[in-house]
C-alpha positions in Angstrom: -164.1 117.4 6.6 -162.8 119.9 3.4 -159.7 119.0 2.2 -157.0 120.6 3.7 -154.9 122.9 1.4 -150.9 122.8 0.3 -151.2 126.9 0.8 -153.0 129.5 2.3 -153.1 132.9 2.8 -154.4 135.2 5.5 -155.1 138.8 4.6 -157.5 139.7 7.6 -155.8 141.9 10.1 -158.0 139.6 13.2 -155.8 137.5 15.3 -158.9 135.8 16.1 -158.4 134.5 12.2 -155.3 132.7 12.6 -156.5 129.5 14.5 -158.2 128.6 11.3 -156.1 130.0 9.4 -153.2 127.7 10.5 -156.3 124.8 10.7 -156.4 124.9 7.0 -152.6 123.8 5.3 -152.1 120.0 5.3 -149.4 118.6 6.5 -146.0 120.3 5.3 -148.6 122.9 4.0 -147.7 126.8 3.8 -149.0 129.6 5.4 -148.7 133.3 5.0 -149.8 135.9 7.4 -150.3 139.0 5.6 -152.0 141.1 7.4 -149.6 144.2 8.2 -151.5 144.9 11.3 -153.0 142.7 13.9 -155.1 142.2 16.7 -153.6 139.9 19.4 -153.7 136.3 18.6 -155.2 134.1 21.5 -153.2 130.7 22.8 -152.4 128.5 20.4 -152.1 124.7 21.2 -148.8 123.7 19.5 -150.1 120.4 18.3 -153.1 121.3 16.7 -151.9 124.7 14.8 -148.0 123.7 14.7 -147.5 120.7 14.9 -147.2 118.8 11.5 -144.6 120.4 9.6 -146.6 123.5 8.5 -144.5 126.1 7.0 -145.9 129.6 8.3 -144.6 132.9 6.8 -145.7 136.2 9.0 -145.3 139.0 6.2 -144.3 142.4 7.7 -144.9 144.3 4.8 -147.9 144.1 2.7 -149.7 146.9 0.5 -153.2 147.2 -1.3 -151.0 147.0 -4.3 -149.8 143.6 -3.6 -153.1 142.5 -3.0 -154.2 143.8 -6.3 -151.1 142.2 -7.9 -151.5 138.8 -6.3 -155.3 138.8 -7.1 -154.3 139.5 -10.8 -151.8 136.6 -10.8 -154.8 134.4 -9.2 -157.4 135.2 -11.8 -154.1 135.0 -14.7 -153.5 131.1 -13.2 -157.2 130.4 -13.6 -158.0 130.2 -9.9 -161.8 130.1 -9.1 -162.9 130.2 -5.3 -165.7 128.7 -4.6 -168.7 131.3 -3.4 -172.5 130.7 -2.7 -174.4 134.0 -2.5 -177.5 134.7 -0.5 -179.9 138.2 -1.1 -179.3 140.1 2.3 -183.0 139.1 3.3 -181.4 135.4 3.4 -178.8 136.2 5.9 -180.6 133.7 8.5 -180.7 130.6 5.6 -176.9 132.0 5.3 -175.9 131.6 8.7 -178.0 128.1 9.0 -176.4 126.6 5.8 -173.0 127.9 6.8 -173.5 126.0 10.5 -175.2 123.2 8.9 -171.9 122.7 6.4 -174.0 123.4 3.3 -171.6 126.1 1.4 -168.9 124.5 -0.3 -166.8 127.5 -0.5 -167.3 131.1 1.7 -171.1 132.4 1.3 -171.2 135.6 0.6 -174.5 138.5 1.4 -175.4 140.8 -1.3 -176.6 143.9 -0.1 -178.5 145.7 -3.4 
Protein backbone atom coordinates (compact mmCIF):
# COMPACT_ATOMS: atom_id res chain seq x y z
CA UNK A 1 0.00 0.00 0.00
CA UNK A 2 1.55 3.91 -0.95
CA UNK A 3 2.00 5.87 1.81
CA UNK A 4 -0.71 7.85 2.72
CA UNK A 5 -0.17 11.67 2.49
CA UNK A 6 -0.29 14.71 5.32
CA UNK A 7 -2.19 16.80 2.29
CA UNK A 8 -3.97 16.53 -0.73
CA UNK A 9 -5.62 18.37 -3.11
CA UNK A 10 -8.50 17.64 -5.52
CA UNK A 11 -8.92 19.82 -8.54
CA UNK A 12 -11.14 17.51 -10.67
CA UNK A 13 -14.72 18.72 -10.87
CA UNK A 14 -15.87 14.43 -10.60
CA UNK A 15 -17.62 13.55 -7.50
CA UNK A 16 -16.74 10.12 -8.47
CA UNK A 17 -12.97 11.52 -7.45
CA UNK A 18 -13.56 12.14 -3.95
CA UNK A 19 -13.73 8.61 -2.46
CA UNK A 20 -10.09 8.48 -3.26
CA UNK A 21 -9.51 11.50 -2.86
CA UNK A 22 -10.48 11.41 0.91
CA UNK A 23 -8.69 7.62 0.73
CA UNK A 24 -5.35 9.33 0.31
CA UNK A 25 -4.56 11.84 3.74
CA UNK A 26 -3.31 9.89 6.73
CA UNK A 27 -4.65 10.15 9.68
CA UNK A 28 -5.19 13.87 10.90
CA UNK A 29 -4.21 14.49 7.19
CA UNK A 30 -5.74 17.51 5.05
CA UNK A 31 -7.93 17.67 2.24
CA UNK A 32 -9.02 20.31 -0.07
CA UNK A 33 -11.75 20.08 -2.57
CA UNK A 34 -11.24 22.53 -5.20
CA UNK A 35 -13.12 21.87 -7.68
CA UNK A 36 -15.70 24.90 -8.14
CA UNK A 37 -18.09 22.68 -9.80
CA UNK A 38 -19.09 19.18 -9.14
CA UNK A 39 -20.81 16.18 -10.18
CA UNK A 40 -22.71 14.51 -7.33
CA UNK A 41 -20.67 12.52 -4.94
CA UNK A 42 -21.99 8.91 -4.36
CA UNK A 43 -22.44 7.50 -0.46
CA UNK A 44 -19.68 7.73 1.52
CA UNK A 45 -19.04 5.22 4.42
CA UNK A 46 -18.13 7.59 7.36
CA UNK A 47 -15.49 5.31 8.67
CA UNK A 48 -13.53 4.66 5.82
CA UNK A 49 -13.48 8.44 4.16
CA UNK A 50 -14.12 10.33 7.65
CA UNK A 51 -13.35 8.73 10.09
CA UNK A 52 -9.70 9.28 11.47
CA UNK A 53 -9.41 12.79 12.09
CA UNK A 54 -9.05 13.95 8.40
CA UNK A 55 -9.32 17.60 8.02
CA UNK A 56 -11.40 18.29 4.67
CA UNK A 57 -11.60 21.84 3.27
CA UNK A 58 -14.47 22.16 0.27
CA UNK A 59 -13.22 25.39 -1.58
CA UNK A 60 -16.07 27.45 -3.15
CA UNK A 61 -14.09 29.53 -5.05
CA UNK A 62 -11.23 28.54 -7.14
CA UNK A 63 -9.92 30.14 -10.57
CA UNK A 64 -7.34 28.96 -13.38
CA UNK A 65 -5.29 31.64 -11.84
CA UNK A 66 -5.00 30.00 -8.59
CA UNK A 67 -4.17 26.91 -10.07
CA UNK A 68 -1.46 28.60 -12.05
CA UNK A 69 -0.32 30.35 -8.75
CA UNK A 70 -0.35 27.22 -6.63
CA UNK A 71 1.53 25.19 -9.35
CA UNK A 72 4.23 28.04 -9.37
CA UNK A 73 4.55 27.84 -5.51
CA UNK A 74 4.83 23.81 -6.13
CA UNK A 75 7.55 23.88 -8.60
CA UNK A 76 9.25 27.22 -6.28
CA UNK A 77 9.19 24.49 -3.16
CA UNK A 78 10.92 21.85 -5.29
CA UNK A 79 7.99 19.56 -5.50
CA UNK A 80 8.39 16.68 -8.10
CA UNK A 81 5.35 14.34 -8.75
CA UNK A 82 6.13 11.22 -9.64
CA UNK A 83 4.95 10.35 -13.55
CA UNK A 84 5.62 7.31 -15.80
CA UNK A 85 4.80 8.02 -19.46
CA UNK A 86 3.67 5.48 -22.07
CA UNK A 87 3.54 6.41 -26.25
CA UNK A 88 -0.29 6.34 -26.91
CA UNK A 89 0.23 2.94 -28.78
CA UNK A 90 1.14 1.60 -25.10
CA UNK A 91 -2.15 2.61 -23.60
CA UNK A 92 -2.97 -1.33 -23.01
CA UNK A 93 0.75 -1.89 -21.17
CA UNK A 94 -0.63 1.46 -19.40
CA UNK A 95 -3.74 0.35 -18.19
CA UNK A 96 -2.08 -3.35 -17.21
CA UNK A 97 0.81 -1.75 -15.26
CA UNK A 98 -1.51 0.76 -13.63
CA UNK A 99 -3.93 -2.44 -12.44
CA UNK A 100 -1.00 -4.51 -11.79
CA UNK A 101 0.44 -1.55 -9.24
CA UNK A 102 3.52 -1.00 -11.42
CA UNK A 103 3.49 3.08 -11.67
CA UNK A 104 4.78 4.67 -8.77
CA UNK A 105 3.21 7.88 -9.36
CA UNK A 106 0.15 8.74 -12.09
CA UNK A 107 1.08 7.31 -15.74
CA UNK A 108 0.52 9.51 -18.09
CA UNK A 109 -0.38 8.88 -22.42
CA UNK A 110 1.51 10.98 -24.84
CA UNK A 111 -0.40 11.51 -27.79
CA UNK A 112 2.35 13.02 -30.54
Amino acid sequence: MPDKAQGAILFAPAGSLVQPALASPDRGGVLALAGTHRSPIPTLDYDQYLFQERDIHPVTANTREDGRELLAEAAGSKVAPHTRTYALEEANRALQDMKADRIDGTGVLMVA
